[in-house]
Gaussian input, Z-matrix of N, CA and C with variables (Angstrom, degrees):
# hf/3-21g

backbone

0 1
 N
 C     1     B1
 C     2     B2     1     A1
 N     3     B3     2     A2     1     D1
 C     4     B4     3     A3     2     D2
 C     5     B5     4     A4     3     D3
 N     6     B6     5     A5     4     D4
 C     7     B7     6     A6     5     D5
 C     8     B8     7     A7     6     D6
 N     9     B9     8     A8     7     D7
 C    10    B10     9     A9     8     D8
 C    11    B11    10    A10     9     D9
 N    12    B12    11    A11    10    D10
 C    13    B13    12    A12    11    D11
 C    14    B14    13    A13    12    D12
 N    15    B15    14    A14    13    D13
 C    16    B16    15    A15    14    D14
 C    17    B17    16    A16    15    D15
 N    18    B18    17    A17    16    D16
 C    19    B19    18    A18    17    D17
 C    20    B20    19    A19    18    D18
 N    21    B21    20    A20    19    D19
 C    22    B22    21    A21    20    D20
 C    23    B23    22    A22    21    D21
 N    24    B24    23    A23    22    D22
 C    25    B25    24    A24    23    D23
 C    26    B26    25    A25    24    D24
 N    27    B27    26    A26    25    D25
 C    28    B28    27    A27    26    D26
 C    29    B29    28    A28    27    D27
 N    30    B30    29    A29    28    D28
 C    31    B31    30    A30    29    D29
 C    32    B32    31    A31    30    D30
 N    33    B33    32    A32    31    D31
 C    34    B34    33    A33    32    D32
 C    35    B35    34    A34    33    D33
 N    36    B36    35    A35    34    D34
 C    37    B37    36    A36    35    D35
 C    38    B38    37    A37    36    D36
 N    39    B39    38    A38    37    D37
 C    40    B40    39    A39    38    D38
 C    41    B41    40    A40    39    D39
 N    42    B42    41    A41    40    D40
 C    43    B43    42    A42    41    D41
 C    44    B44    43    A43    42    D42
 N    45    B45    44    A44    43    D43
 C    46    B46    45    A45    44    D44
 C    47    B47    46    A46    45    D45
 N    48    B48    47    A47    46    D46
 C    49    B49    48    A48    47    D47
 C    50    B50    49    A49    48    D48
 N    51    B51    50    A50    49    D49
 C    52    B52    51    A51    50    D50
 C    53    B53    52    A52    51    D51
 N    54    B54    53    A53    52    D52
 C    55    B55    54    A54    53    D53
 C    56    B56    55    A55    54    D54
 N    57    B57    56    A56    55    D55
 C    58    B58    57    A57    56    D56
 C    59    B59    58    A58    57    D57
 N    60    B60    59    A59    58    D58
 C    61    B61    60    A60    59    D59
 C    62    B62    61    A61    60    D60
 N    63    B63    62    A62    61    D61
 C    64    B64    63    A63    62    D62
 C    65    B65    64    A64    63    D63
 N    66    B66    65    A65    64    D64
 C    67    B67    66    A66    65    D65
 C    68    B68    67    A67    66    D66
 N    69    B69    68    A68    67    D67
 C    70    B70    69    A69    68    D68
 C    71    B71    70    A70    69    D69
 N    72    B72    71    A71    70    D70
 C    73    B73    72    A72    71    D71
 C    74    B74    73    A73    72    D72
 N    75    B75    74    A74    73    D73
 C    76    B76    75    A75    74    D74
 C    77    B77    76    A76    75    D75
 N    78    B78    77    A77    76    D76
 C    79    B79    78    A78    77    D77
 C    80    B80    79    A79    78    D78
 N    81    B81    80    A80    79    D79
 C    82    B82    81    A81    80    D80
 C    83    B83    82    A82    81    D81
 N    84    B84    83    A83    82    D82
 C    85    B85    84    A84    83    D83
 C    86    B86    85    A85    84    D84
 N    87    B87    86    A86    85    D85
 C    88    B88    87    A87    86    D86
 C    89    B89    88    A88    87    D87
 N    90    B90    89    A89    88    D88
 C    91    B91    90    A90    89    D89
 C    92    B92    91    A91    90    D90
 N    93    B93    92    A92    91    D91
 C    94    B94    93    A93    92    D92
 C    95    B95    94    A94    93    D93
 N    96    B96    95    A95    94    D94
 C    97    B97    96    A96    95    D95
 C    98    B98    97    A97    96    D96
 N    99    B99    98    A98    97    D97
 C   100   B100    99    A99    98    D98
 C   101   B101   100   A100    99    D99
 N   102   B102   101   A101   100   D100
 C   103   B103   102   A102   101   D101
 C   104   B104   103   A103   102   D102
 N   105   B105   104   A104   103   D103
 C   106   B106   105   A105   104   D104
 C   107   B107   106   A106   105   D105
 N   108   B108   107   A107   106   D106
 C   109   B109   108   A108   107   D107
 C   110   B110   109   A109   108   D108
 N   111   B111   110   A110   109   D109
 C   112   B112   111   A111   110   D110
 C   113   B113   112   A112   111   D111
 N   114   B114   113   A113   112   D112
 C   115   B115   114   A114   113   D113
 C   116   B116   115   A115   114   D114
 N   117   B117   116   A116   115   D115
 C   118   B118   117   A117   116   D116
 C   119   B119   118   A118   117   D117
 N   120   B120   119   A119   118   D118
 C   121   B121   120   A120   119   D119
 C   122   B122   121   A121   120   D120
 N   123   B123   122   A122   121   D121
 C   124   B124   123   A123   122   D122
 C   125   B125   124   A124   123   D123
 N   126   B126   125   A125   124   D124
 C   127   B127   126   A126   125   D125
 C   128   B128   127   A127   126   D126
 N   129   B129   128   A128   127   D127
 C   130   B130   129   A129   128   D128
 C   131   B131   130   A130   129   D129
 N   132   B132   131   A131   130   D130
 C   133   B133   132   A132   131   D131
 C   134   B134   133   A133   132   D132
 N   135   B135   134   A134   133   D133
 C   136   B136   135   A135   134   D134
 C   137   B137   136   A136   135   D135
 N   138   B138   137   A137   136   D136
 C   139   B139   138   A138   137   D137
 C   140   B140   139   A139   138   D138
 N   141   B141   140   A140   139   D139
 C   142   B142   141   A141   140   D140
 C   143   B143   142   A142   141   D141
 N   144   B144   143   A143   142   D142
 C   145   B145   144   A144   143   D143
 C   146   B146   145   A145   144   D144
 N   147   B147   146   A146   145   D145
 C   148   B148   147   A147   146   D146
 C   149   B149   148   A148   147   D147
 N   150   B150   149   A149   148   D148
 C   151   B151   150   A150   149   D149
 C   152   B152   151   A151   150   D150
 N   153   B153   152   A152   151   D151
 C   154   B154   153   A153   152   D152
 C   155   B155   154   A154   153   D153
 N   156   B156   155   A155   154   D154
 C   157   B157   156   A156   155   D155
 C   158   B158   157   A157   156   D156
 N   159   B159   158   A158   157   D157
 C   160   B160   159   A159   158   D158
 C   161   B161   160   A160   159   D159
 N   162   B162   161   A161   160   D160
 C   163   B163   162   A162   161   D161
 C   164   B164   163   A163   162   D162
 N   165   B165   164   A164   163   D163
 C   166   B166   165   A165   164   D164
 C   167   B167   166   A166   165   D165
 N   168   B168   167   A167   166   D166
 C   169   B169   168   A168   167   D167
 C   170   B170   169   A169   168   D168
 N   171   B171   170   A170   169   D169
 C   172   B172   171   A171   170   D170
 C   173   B173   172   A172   171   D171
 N   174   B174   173   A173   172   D172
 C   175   B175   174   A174   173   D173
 C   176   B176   175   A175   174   D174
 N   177   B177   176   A176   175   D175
 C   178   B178   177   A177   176   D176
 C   179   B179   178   A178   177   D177
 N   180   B180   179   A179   178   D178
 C   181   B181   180   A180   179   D179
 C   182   B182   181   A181   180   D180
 N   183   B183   182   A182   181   D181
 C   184   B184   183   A183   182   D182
 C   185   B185   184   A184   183   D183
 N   186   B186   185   A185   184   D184
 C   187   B187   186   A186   185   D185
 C   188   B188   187   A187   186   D186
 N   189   B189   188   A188   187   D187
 C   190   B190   189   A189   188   D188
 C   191   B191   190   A190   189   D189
 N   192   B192   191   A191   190   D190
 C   193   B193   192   A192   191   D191
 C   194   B194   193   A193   192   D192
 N   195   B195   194   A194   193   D193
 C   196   B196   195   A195   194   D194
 C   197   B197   196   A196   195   D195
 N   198   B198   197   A197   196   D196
 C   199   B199   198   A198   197   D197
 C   200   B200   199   A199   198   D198
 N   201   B201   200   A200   199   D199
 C   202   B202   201   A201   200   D200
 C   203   B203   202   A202   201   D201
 N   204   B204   203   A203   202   D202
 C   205   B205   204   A204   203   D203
 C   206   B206   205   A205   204   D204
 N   207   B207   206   A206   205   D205
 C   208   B208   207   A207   206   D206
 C   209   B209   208   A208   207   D207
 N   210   B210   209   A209   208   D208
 C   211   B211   210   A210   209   D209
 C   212   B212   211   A211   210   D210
 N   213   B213   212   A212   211   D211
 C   214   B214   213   A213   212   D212
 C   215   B215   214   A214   213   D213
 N   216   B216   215   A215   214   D214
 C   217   B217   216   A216   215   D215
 C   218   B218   217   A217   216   D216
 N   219   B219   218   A218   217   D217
 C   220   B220   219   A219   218   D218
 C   221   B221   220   A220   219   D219
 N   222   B222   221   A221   220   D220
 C   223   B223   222   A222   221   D221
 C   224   B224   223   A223   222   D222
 N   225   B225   224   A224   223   D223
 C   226   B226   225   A225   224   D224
 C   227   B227   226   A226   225   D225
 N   228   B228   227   A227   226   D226
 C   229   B229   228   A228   227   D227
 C   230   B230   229   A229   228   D228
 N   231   B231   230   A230   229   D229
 C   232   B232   231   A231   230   D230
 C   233   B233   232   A232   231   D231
 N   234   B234   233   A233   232   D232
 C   235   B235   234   A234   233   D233
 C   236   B236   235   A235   234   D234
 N   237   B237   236   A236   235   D235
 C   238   B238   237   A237   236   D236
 C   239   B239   238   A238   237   D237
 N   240   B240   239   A239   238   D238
 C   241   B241   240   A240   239   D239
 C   242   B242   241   A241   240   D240
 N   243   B243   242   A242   241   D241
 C   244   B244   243   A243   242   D242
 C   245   B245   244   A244   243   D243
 N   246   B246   245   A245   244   D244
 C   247   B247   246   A246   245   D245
 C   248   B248   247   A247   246   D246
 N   249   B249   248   A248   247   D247
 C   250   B250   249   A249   248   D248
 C   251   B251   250   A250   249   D249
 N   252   B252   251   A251   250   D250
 C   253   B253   252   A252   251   D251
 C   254   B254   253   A253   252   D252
 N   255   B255   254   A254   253   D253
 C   256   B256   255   A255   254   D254
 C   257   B257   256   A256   255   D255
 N   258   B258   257   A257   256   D256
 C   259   B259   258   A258   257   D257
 C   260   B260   259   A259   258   D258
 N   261   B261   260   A260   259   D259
 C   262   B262   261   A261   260   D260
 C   263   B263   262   A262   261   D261
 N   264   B264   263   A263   262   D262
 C   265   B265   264   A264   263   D263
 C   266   B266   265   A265   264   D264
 N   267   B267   266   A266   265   D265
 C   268   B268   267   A267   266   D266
 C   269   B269   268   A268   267   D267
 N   270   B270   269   A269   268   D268
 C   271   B271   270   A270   269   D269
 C   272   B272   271   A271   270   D270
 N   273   B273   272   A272   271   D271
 C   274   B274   273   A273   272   D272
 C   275   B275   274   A274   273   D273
 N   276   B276   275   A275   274   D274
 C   277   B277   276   A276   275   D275
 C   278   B278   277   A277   276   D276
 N   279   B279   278   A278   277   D277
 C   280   B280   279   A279   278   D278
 C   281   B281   280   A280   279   D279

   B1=1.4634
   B2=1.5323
   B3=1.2690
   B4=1.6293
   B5=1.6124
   B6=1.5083
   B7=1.3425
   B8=1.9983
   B9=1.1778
   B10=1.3800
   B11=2.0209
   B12=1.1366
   B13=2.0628
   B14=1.6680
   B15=1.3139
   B16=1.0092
   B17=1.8699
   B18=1.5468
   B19=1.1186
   B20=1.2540
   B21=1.3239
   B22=1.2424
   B23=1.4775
   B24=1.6427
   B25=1.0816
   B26=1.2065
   B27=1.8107
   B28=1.5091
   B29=1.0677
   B30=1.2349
   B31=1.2978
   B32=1.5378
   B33=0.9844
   B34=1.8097
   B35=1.4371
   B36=1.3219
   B37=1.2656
   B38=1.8547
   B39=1.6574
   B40=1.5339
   B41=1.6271
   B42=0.9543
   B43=1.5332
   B44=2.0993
   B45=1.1084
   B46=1.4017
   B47=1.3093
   B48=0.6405
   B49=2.2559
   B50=1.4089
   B51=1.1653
   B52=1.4851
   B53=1.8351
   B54=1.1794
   B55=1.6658
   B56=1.5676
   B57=1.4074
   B58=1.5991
   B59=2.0197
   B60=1.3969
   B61=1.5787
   B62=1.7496
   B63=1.4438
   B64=1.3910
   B65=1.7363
   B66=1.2718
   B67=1.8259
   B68=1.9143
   B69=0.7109
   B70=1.3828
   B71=1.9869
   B72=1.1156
   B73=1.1639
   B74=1.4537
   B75=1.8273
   B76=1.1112
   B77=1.3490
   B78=1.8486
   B79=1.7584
   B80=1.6303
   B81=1.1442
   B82=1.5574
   B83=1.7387
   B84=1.9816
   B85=0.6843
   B86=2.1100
   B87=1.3302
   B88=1.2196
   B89=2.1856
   B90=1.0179
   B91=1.3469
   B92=1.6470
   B93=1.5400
   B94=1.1712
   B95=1.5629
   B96=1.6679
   B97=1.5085
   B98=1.5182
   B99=1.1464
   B100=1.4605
   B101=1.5001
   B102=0.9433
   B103=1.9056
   B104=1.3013
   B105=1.7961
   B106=0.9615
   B107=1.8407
   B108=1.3564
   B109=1.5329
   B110=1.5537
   B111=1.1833
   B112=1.9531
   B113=1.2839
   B114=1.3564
   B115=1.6205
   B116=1.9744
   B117=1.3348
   B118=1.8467
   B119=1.5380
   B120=1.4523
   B121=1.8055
   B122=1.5570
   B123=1.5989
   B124=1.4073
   B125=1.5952
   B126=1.1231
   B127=1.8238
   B128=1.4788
   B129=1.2403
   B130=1.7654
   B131=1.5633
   B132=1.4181
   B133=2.0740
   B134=1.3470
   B135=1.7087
   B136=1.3449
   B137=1.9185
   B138=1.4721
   B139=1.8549
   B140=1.6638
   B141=1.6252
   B142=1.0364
   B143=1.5867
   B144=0.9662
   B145=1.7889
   B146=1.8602
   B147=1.4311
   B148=1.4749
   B149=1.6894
   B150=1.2721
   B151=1.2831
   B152=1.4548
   B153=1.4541
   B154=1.0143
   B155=1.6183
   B156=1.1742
   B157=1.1404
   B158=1.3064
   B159=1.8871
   B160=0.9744
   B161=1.7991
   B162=1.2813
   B163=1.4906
   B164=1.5043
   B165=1.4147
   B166=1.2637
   B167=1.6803
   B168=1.5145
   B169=1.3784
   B170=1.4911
   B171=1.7022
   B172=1.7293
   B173=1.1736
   B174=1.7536
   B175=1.3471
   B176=1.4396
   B177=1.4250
   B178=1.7412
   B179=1.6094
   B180=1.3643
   B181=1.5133
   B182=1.9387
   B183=0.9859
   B184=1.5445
   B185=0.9097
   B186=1.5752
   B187=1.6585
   B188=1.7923
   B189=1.2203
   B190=1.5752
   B191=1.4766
   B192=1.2104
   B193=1.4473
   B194=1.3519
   B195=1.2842
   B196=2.0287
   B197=1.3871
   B198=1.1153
   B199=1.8745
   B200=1.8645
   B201=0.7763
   B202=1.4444
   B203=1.7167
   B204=1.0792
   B205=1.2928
   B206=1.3477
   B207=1.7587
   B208=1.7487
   B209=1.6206
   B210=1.0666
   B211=1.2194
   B212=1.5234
   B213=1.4906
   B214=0.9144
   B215=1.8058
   B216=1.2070
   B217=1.7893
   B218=1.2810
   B219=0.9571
   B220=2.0935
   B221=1.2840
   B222=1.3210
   B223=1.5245
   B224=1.5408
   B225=1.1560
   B226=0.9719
   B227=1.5163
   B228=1.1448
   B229=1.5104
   B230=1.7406
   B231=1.5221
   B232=1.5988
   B233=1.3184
   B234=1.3237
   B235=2.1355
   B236=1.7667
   B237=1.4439
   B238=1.7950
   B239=1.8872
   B240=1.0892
   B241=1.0369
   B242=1.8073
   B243=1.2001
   B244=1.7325
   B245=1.5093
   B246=1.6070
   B247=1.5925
   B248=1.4859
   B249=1.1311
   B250=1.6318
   B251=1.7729
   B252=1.2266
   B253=1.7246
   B254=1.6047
   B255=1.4950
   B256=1.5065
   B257=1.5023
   B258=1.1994
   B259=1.5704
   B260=1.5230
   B261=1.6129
   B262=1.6741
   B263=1.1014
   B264=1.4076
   B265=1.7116
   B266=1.6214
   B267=1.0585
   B268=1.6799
   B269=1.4238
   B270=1.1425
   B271=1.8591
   B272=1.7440
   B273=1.4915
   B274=2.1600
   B275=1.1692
   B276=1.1433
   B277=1.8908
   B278=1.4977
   B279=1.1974
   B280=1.1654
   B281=1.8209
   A1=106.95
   A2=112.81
   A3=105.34
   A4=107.41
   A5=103.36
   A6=115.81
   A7=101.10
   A8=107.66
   A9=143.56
   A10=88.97
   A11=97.38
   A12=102.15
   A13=100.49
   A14=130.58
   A15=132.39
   A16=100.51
   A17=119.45
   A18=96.99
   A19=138.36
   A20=111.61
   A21=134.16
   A22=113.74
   A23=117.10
   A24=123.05
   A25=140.67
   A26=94.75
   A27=110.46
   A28=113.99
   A29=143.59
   A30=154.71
   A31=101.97
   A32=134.57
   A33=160.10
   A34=91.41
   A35=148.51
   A36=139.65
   A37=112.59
   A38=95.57
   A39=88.76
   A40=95.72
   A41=111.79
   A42=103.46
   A43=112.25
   A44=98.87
   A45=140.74
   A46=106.60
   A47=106.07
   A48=129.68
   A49=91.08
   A50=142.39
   A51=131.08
   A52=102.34
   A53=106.79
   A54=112.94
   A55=105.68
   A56=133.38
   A57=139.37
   A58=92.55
   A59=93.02
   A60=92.96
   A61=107.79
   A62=130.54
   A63=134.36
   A64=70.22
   A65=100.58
   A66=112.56
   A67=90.96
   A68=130.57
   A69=150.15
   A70=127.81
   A71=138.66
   A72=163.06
   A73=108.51
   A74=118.40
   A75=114.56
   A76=108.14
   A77=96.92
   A78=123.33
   A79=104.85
   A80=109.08
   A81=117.85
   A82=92.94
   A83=89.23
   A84=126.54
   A85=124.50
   A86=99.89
   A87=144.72
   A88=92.52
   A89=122.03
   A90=122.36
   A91=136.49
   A92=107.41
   A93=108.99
   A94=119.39
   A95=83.28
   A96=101.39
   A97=122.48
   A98=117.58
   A99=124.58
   A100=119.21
   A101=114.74
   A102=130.41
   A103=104.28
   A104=92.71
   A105=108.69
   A106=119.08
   A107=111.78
   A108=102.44
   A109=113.17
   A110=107.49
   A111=129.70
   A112=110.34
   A113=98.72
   A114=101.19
   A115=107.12
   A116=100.71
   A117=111.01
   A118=107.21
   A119=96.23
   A120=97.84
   A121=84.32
   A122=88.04
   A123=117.19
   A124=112.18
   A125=114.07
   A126=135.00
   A127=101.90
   A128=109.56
   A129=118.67
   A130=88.13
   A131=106.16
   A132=103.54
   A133=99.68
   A134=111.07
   A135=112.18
   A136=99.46
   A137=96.28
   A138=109.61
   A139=86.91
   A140=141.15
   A141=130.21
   A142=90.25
   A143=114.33
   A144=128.67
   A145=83.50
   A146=101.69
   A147=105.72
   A148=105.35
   A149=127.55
   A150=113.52
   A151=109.22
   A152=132.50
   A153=135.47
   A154=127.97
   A155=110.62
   A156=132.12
   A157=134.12
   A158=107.54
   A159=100.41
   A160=126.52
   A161=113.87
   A162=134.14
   A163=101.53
   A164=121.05
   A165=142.96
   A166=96.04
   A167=132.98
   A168=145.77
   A169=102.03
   A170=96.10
   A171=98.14
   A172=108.10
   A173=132.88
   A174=115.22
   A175=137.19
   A176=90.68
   A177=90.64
   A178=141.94
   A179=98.46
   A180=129.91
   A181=94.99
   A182=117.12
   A183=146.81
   A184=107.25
   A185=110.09
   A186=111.76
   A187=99.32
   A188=118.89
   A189=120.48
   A190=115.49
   A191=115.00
   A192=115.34
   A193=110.95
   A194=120.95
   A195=127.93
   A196=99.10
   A197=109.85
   A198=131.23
   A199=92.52
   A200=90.24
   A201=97.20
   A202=116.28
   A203=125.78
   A204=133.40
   A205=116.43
   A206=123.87
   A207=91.31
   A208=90.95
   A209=131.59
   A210=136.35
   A211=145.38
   A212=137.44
   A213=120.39
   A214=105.83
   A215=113.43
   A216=128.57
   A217=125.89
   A218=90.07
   A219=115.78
   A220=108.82
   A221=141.00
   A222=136.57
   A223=112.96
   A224=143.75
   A225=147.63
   A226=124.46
   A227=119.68
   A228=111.23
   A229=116.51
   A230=95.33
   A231=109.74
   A232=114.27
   A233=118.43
   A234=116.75
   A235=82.05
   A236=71.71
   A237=81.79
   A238=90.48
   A239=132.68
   A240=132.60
   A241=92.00
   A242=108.82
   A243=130.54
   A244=100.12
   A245=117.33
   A246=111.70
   A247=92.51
   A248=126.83
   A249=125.80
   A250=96.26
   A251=123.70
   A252=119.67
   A253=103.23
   A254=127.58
   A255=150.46
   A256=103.82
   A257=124.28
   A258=121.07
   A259=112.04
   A260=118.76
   A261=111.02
   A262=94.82
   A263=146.18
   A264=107.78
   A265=94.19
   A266=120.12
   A267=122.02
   A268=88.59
   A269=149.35
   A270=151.77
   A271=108.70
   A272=88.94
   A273=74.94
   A274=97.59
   A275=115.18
   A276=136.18
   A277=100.33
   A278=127.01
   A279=142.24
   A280=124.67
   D1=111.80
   D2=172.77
   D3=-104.08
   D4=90.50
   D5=143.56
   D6=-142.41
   D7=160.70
   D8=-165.05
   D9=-64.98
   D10=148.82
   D11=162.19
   D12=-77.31
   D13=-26.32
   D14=-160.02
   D15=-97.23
   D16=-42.22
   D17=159.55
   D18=-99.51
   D19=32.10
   D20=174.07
   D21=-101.67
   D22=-10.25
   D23=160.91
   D24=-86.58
   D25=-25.01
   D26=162.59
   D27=-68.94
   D28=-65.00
   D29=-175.28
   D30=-33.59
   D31=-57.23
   D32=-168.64
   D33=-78.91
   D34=-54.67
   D35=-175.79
   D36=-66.14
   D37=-29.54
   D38=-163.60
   D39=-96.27
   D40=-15.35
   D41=-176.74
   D42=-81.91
   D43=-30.05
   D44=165.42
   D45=-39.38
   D46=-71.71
   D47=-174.02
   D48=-76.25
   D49=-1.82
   D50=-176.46
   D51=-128.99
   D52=-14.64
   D53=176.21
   D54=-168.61
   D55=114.28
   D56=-165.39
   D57=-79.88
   D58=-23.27
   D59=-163.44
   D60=-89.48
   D61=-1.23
   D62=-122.36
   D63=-105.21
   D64=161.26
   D65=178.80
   D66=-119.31
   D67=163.24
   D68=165.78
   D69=-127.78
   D70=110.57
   D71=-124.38
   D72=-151.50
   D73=99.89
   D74=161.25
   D75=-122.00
   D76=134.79
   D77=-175.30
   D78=-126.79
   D79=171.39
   D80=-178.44
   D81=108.01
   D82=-164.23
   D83=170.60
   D84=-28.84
   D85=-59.92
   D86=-162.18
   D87=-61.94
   D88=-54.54
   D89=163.39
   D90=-58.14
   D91=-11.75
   D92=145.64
   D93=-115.58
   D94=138.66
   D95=177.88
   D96=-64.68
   D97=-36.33
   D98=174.00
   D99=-69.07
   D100=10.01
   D101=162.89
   D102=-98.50
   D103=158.94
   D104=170.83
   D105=-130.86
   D106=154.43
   D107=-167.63
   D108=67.60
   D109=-162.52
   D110=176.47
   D111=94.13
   D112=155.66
   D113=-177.20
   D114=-62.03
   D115=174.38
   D116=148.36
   D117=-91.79
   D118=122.61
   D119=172.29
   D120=-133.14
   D121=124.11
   D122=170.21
   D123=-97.83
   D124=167.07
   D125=175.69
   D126=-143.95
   D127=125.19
   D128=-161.64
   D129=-132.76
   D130=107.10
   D131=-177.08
   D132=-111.53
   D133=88.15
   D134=-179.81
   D135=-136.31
   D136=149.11
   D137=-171.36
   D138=-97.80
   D139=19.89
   D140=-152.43
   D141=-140.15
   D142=-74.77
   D143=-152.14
   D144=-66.30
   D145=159.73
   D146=-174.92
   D147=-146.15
   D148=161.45
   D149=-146.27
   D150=-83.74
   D151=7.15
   D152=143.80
   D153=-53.48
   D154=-31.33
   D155=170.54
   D156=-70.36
   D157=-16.61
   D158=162.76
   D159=-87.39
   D160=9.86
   D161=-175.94
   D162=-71.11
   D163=-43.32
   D164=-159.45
   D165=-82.41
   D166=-60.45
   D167=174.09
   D168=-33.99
   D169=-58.23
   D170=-164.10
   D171=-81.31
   D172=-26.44
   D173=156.19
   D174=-37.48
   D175=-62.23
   D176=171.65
   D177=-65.19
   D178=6.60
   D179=-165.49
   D180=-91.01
   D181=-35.65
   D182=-155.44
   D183=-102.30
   D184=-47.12
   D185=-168.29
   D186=-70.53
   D187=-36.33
   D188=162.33
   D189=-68.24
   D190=-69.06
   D191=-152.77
   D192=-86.85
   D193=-10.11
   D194=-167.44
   D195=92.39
   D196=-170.96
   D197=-160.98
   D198=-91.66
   D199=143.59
   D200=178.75
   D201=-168.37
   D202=128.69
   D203=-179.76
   D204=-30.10
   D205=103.92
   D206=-172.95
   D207=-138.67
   D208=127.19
   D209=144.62
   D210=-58.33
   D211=87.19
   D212=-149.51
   D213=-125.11
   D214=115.04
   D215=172.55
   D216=-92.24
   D217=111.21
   D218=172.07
   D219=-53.11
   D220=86.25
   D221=137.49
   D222=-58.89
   D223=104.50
   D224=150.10
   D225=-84.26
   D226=1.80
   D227=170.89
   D228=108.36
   D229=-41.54
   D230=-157.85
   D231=-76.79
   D232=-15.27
   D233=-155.61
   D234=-134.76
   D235=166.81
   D236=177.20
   D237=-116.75
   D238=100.57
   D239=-161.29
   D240=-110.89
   D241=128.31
   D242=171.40
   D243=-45.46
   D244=-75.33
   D245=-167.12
   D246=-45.13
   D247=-87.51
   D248=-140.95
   D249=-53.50
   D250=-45.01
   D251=179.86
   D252=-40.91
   D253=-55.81
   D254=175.58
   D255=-45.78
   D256=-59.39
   D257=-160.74
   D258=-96.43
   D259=-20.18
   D260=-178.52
   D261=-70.33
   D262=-15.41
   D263=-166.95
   D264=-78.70
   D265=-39.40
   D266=-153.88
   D267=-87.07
   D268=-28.45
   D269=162.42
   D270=-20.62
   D271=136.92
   D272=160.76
   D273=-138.28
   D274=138.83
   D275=-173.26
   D276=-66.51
   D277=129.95
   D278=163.09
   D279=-72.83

């Protein structure tokens, strides 16, 4: 997994403070080590946080680390949506 313990803490703190119950899920690029570059694409599986909310996550992600490519997906619980069915198996929970 190439992200940092440290930004792996932000990510988990800010999503955290917006839902105690919310799981967090990084897929893509970013889970193999033998790459190089790619965005952060996150999976945020919360019945709470709303997609405004993810503006707020990726701010504070930035406000530490700089601007950086980040992808961020709303699981909310409700749809059976194809992408997210496709990408949790290969996902690793943060």
């Amino acid at each position: 997994m190439r992200l940092t313990t440290d930004e792996i803490s932000n990510i988990k703190q800010s999503v955290l403070a917006l839902d105690a119950s919310a799981d967090v899920y990084l897929f893509g690029s970013r889970i193999d080590d033998a790459l190089r570059g790619g965005d952060i694409d996150l999976l945020i599986k919360s019945e709470i946080i709303q997609k405004r909310d993810l503006r707020t996550i990726r701010q504070r992600f930035f406000d530490v680390f700089g601007e950086q490519k980040m992808d961020l997906l709303l699981d909310g619980g409700d749809t059976n949506n194809a992408f997210i069915n496709m990408i949790k198996p290969k996902s690793i929970k943060l």
